[in-house]
C-alpha positions in Angstrom: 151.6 32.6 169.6 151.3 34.1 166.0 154.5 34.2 163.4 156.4 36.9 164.0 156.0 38.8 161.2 159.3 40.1 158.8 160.8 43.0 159.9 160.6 41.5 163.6 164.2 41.4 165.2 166.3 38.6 166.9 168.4 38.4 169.8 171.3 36.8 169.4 173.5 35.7 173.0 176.5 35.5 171.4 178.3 36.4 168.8 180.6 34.0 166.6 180.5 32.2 163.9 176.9 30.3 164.6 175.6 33.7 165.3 176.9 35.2 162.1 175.5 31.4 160.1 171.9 32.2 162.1 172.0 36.0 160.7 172.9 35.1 157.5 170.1 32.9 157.3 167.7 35.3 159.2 168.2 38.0 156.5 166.4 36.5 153.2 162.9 35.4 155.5 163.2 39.4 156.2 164.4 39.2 159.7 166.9 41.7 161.9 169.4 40.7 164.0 171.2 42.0 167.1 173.9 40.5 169.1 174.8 40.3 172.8 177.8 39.4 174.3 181.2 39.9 175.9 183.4 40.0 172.9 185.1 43.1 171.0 184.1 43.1 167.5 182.9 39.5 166.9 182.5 37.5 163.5 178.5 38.2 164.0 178.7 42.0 164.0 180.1 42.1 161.1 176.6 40.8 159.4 174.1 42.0 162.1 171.9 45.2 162.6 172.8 46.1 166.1 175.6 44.9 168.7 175.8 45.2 172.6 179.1 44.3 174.2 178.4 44.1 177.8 178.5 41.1 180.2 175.9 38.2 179.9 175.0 39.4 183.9 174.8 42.8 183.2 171.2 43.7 184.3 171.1 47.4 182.8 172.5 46.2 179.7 170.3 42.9 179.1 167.2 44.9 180.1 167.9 47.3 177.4 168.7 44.3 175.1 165.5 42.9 175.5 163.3 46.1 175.1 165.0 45.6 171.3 163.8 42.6 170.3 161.1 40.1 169.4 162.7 36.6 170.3 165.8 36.1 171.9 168.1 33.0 171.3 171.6 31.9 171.4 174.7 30.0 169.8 177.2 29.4 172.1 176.1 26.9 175.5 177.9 28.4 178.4 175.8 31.7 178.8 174.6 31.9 182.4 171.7 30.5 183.4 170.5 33.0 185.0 170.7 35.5 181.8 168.4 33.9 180.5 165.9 33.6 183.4 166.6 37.4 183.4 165.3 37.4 179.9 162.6 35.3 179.9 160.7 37.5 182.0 160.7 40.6 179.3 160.8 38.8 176.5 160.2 34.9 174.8 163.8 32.9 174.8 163.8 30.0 172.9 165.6 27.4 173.6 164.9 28.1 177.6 166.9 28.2 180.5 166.0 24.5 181.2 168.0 23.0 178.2 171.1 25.6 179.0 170.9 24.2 182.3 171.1 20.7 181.4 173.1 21.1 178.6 176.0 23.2 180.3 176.4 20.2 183.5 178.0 17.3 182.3 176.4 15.4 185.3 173.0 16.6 184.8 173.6 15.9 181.3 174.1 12.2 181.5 171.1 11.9 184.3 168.7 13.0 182.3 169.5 11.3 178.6 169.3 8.2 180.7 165.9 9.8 182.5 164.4 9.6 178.9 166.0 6.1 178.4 168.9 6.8 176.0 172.1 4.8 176.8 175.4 6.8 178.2 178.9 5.8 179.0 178.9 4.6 182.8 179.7 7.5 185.0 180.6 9.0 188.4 180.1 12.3 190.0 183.3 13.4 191.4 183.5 16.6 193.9 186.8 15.7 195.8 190.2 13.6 195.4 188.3 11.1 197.3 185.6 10.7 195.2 188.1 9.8 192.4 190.1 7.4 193.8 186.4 5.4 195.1 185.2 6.1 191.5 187.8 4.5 189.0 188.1 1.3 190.2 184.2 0.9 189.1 184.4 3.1 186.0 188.1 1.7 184.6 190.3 0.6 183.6 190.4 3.3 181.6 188.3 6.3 181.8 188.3 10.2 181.2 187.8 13.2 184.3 186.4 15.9 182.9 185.3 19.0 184.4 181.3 19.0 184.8 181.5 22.6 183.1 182.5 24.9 180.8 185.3 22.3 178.7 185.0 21.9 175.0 187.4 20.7 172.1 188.6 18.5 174.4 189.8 21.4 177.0 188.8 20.3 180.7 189.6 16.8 180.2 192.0 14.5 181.3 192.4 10.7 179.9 193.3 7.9 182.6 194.4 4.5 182.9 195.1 2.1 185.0 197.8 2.9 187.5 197.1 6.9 186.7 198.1 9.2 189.1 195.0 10.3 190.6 196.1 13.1 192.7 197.8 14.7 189.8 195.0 14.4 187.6 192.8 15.9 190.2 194.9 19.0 190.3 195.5 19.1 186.7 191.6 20.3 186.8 192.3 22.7 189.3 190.3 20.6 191.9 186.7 21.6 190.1 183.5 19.5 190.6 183.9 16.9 187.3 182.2 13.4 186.3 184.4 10.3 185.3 183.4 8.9 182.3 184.4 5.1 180.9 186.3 5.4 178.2 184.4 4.0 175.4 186.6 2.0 172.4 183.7 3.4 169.9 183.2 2.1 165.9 182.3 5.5 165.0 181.0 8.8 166.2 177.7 10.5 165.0 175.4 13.4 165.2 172.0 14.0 164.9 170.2 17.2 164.4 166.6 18.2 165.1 164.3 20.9 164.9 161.5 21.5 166.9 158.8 24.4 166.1 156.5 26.2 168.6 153.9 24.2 168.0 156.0 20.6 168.9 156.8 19.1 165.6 159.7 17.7 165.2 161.7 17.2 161.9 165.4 15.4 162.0 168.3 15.3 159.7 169.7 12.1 158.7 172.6 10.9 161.5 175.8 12.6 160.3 179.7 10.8 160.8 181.7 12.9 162.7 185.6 12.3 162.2 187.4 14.2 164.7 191.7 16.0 164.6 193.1 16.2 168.3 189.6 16.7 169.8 188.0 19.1 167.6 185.6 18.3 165.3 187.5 18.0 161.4 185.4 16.2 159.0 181.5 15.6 159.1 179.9 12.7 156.8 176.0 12.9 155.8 174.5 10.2 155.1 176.5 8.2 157.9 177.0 4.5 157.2 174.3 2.9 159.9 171.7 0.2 159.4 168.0 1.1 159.2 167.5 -0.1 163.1 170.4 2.3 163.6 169.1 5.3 162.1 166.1 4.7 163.7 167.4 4.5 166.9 169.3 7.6 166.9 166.5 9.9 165.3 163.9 8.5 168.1 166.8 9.9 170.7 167.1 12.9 169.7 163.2 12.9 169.5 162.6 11.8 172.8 165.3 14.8 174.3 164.4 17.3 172.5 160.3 16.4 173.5 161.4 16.3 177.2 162.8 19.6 177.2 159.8 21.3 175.6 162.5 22.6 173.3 162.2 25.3 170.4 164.8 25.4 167.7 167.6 23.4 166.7 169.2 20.5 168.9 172.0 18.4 168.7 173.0 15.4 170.0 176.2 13.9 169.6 176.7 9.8 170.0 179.1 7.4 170.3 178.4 3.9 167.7 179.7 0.7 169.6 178.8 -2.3 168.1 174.7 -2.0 167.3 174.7 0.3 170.3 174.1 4.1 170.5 175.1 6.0 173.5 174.7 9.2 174.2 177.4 11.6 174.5 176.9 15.3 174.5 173.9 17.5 173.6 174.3 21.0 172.1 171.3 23.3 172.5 171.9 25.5 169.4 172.8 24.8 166.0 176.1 22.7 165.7 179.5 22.6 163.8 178.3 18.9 162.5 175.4 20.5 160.9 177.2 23.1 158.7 177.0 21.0 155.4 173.5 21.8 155.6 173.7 25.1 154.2 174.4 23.7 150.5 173.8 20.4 151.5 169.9 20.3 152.5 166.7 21.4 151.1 166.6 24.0 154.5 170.1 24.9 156.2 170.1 24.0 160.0 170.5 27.6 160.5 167.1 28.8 158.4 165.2 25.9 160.3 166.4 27.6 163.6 165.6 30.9 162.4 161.8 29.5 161.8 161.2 27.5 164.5 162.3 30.6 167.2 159.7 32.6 164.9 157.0 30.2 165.0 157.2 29.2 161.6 156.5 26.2 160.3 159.9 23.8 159.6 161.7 23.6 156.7 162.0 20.1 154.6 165.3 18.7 155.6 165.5 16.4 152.3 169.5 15.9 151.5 170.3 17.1 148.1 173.1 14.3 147.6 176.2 12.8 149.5 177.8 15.9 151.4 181.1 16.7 153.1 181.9 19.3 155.4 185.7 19.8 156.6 186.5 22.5 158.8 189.3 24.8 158.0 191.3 25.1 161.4 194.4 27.4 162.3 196.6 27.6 159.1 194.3 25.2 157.0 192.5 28.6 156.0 195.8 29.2 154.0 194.3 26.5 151.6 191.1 28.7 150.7 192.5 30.0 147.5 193.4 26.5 146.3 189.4 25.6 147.7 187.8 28.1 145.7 189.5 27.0 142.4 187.8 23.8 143.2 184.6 23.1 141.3 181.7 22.2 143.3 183.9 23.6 147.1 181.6 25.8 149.0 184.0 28.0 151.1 182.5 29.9 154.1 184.9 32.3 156.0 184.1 33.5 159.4 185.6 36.9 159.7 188.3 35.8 161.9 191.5 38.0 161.3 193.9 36.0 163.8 194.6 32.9 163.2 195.7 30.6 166.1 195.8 26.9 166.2 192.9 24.7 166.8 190.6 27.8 165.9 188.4 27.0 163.7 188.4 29.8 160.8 185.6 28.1 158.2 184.8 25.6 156.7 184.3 24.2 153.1 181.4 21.8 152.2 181.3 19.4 148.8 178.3 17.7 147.6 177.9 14.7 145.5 174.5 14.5 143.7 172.3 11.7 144.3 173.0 10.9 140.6 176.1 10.9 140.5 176.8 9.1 144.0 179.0 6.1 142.7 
């Protein structure tokens, strides 16, 4: 398929603050952009040509949608399947339905990274009380239920140890169809993002260190401190999932460092919190080589321009932004969020060292 040319426009399934990043990026390769999704007035619209608030299942509304635009993707994981099968039919989606599906199933998740031969945490399927209580004794000591859907931030998840009380732990997640997970003492936990064009080339960051504040994602580390077999190891991952799924755009995949071993935790079919630093922090933003490889465009170089940090602002941290941007060198990004709650993540500010003056 040719380029789309500029002036094309973009779907968007979704619409917070990785929708308003991808617009932002969309805009100076000439590129419109129109949002779908359930939420009133979201941090996208307020950067975006067009907006439809309607449900992801609404037929009459997504068949409208895609008589509007060129290419649809998406930013946030736990769009219906099926939305995008509806989709797919009218118009090109990219990433598909496959790597939604995949991605959005804890379970199906961990079969296939180990399909492709990446390394997981052992694990359990677990539809009934039952299950759990045959489960744990081969998983534990200790070892974490979590939903199979939906749970994020550490939602949907419930830590257990020997001893636990099984039935309550079972209820406490409303009796849904979940996987048990060994826990896994880790060293460290990282990220790596890759891009993959139409045309299957594949270009990755470097592996980022991810530090993490009550379950959500605080601090992000580029270059992380891994040995060359390491970083080796985690790009060809990434590689191999991203070439399995026949995927188009940005990927991440999220993994847990224990001793000189990488396992596979979580993989995020869109562009990722952990690869925010990359908007002053790379030669091409995550968000740009999204944008391009949905277009069929050729990727971006993904050079690092230095040693880069990325904090999230979260809740009331966004109370420190005037402080940030008396800061030299602090890039602030605000996400248009007017109510602030705790644990929602508000922006974020990136710093970067360069490579000459790294100490």
């Amino acid at each position: 398929m040719a380029p789309l040319p500029p002036g094309s426009r973009i779907g968007i399934l979704g619409g917070g603050q990785l929708g308003r990043m991808l617009a932002l990026a969309a805009a100076p390769l000439g590129f419109r952009c129109h949002v779908f999704g359930p939420e009133a007035a979201p941090p996208a619209a307020q950067v975006v040509e067009a907006v439809t608030i309607a449900d992801y299942l609404d037929e009459a509304a997504l068949g409208t949608f895609a008589g509007s635009v060129d290419v649809v993707t998406l930013e946030f994981e736990n769009v219906p399947a099926a939305c995008l099968e509806f989709l797919a039919e009218r118009v090109p989606v990219r990433p598909g339905a496959r790597a939604l599906a995949t991605a959005q199933d804890r379970l199906v998740e961990k079969d296939f990274a180990n399909s492709v031969g990446a390394t997981t945490a052992p694990y359990a399927a677990v539809d009934s009380l039952d299950d759990l209580k045959g489960a744990m004794p081969r998983i534990g000591p200790r070892a974490v239920l979590k939903t199979r859907r939906l749970g994020y931030d550490g939602k949907g998840q419930v830590m257990l140890e020997q001893g636990a009380d099984l039935d309550q732990a079972w209820q406490a997640l409303g009796g849904a169809a979940s996987i048990l997970e060994g826990y896994i003492p880790f060293d460290g936990e990282i990220s790596v993002i890759a891009a993959r064009a139409l045309d299957g080339t594949i270009a990755t960051y470097p592996p980022i260190a991810n530090h993490h504040r009550n379950h959500i994602l605080d601090r992000s580390v580029v270059p992380a401190d891994l040995d060359t077999r390491q970083v080796g190891r985690a790009v060809a991952i990434a590689t191999d999932l991203a070439t399995a799924l026949d995927y188009v755009g940005v990927l991440a995949v999220e993994m847990f460092v224990v001793d000189d071993e990488l396992l596979v935790n979580e993989i995020a079919p869109r562009v990722h919190n952990s690869g925010h630093w990359s908007i002053e922090g790379a030669v091409t933003s995550q968000f740009e080589q999204h944008i391009r490889a949905i277009c069929g465009l050729p990727l971006g170089a993904m050079a690092l321009l230095g040693r880069v940090e990325m904090q999230n602002l979260i809740g009331d941290d966004v109370g420190r932004v005037p402080g940030l941007l008396a800061e030299p060198g602090a890039h602030v990004h605000l996400y248009g969020k007017t109510a602030v709650r705790p644990g929602r993540k508000m922006g974020h500010v990136t710093r970067v060292i360069p490579w000459n003056a790294v100490p």
